[in-house]
C-alpha positions in Angstrom: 0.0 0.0 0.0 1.3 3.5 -0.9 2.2 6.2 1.8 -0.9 8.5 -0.6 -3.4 5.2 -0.3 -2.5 5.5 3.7 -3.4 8.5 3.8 -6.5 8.2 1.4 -7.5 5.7 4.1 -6.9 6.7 7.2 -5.6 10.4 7.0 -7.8 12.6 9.4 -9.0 16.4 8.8 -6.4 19.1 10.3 -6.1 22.7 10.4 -2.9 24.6 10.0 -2.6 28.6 11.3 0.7 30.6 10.4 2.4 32.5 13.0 2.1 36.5 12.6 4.1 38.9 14.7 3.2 42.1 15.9 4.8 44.8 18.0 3.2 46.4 21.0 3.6 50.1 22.3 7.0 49.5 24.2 8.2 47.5 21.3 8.3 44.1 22.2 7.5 41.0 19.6 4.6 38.9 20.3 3.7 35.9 18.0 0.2 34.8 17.4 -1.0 31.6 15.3 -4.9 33.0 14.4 -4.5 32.7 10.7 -5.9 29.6 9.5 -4.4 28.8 6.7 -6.1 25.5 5.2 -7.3 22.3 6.4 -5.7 19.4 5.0 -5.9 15.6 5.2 -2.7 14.1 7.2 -2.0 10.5 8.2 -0.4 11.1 11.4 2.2 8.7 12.8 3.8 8.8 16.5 6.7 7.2 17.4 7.7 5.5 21.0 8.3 8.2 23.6 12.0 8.9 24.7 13.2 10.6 27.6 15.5 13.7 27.9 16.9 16.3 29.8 15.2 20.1 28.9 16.6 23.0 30.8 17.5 20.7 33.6 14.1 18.7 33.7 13.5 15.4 32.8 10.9 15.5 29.8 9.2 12.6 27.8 9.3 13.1 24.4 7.2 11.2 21.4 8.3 11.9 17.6 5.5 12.6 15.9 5.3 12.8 11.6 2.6 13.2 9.6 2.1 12.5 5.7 0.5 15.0 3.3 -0.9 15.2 -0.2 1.9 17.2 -1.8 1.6 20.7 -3.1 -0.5 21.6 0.6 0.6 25.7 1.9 2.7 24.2 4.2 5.6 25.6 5.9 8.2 25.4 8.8 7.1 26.8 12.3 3.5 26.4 11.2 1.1 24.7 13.5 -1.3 21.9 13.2 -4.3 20.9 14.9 -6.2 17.7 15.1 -8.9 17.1 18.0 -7.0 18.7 21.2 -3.5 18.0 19.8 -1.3 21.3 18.5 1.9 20.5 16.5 4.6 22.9 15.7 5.7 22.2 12.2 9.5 21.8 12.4 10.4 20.4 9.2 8.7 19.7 5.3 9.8 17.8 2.5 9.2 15.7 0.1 11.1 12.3 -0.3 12.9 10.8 -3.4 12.8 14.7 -5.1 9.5 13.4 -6.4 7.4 15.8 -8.8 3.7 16.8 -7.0 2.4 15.5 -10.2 3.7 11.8 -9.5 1.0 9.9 -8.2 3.2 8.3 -5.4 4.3 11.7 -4.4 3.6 13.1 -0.4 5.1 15.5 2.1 6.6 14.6 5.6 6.4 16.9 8.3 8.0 16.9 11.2 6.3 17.6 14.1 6.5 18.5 18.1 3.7 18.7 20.1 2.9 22.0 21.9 -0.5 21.4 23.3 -3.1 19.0 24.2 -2.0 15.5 25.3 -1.3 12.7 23.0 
């Protein structure tokens, strides 16, 4: 079965917003994610939690990947939202160079999770 069959089958409906910054009065940056960008079809694949060590704290960690049709408005530090789980987006691309037109072509991203529990 193909990656795009998997995710044909069993891909589920997520929204993506685009961070924006802004400047207040005294200057300082603050980042906001209320653009909604598109909602796309991802097949969404977690990986066996690790531990590690984050500013001093222990922290359990679960890789997280999701596969896209290609061609999707998609980019680093996005986030993506399924259910009550946010993703940042911290990587795209597209494996074996393949054209969008190919009809085995997809997108990986790779994601963290930065809200809502897995």
């Amino acid at each position: 079965m193909s990656v795009r069959s998997l995710i044909d089958k069993y891909g589920v409906s997520a929204s993506t917003t685009r961070p924006t910054q802004t400047a207040d009065a005294g200057g300082a940056i603050t980042t906001s994610y209320a653009t909604s960008i598109a909602s796309l079809t991802a097949y969404i694949q977690r990986g066996s939690p690790t531990e590690g060590i984050l500013n001093g704290a222990r922290r359990s960690i679960t890789p997280t990947v999701a596969y896209i049709h290609p061609g999707q408005d998609v980019l680093a530090k996005d986030r993506m939202t399924y259910g009550s789980e946010t993703w940042e987006i911290l990587g795209v691309r597209t494996p074996d160079d393949r054209a969008s037109t190919d009809h085995l072509a997809y997108t990986i991203l790779a994601l963290s999770l930065v809200g809502g529990e897995p």
